[in-house]
N, C-alpha and C positions, 0 to 999 in steps of 0.2 A: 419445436419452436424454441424454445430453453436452450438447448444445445447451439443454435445460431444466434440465437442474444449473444451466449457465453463467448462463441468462436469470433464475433464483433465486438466483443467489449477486451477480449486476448489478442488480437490484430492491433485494436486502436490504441493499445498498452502498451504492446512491444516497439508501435511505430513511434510512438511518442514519449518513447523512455526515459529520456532528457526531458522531458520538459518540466517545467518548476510545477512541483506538489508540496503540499503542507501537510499535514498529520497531527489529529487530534484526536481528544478522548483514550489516550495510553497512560496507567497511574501507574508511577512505579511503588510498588508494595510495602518495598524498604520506607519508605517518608510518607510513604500516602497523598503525594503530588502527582497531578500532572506534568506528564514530561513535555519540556519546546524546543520540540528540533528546531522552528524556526524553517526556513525556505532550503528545500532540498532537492535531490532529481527526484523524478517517478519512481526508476528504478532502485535506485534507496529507500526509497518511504517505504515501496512493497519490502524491500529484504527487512525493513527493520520490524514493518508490520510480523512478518511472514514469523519470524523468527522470535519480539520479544514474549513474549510467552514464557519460553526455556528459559531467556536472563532474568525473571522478575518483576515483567507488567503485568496489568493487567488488561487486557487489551479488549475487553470485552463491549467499550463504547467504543472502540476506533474506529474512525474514520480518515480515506486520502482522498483530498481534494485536489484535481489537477484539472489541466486543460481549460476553455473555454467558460463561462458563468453557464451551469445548465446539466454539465455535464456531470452523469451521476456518477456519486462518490462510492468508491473499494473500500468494503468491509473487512475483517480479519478474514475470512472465510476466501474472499477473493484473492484475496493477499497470499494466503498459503498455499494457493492452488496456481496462481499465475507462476512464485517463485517456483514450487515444482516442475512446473510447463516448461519454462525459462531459464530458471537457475540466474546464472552468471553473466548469460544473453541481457536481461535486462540491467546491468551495469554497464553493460559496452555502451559508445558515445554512437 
């Protein structure tokens, strides 16, 4: 059951890569702020999820919001498992 959640919430990410996500809860460690991307693609939010970790967030509250009111929010965990899945696919328009 887990495994078809997962393979439905990776379909309706890829399908939807473009569409405008926001991104919260990422503190960068240097200043001890919250970072604000500010309105970005999906496929952005995930790479920068995916990856700030290695530059000096701490990503441990993050959350992307994208899509519809409703629709549940990608955690870091998701984020570095979709960018895996996907890579550079989810950049393309």
């Amino acid at each position: 059951m887990l495994l078809a959640v997962n393979d439905a919430i990776s379909t309706a990410v890829l399908a939807g890569r473009s569409a405008n996500a926001e991104v919260f809860g990422v503190v960068d460690l240097t200043n001890k702020a919250e970072v604000e991307l500010g309105a970005t693609s999906l496929g952005r939010a995930i790479q920068f999820v995916a990856n700030a970790s290695v530059l000096g967030y701490d990503i441990r509250g993050a959350m992307v919001f994208y899509g519809e009111p409703g629709t549940p929010s990608l955690r870091p965990r998701e984020c570095e498992r979709l960018w895996a899945l996907f890579g550079g696919a989810l950049l393309q328009p």
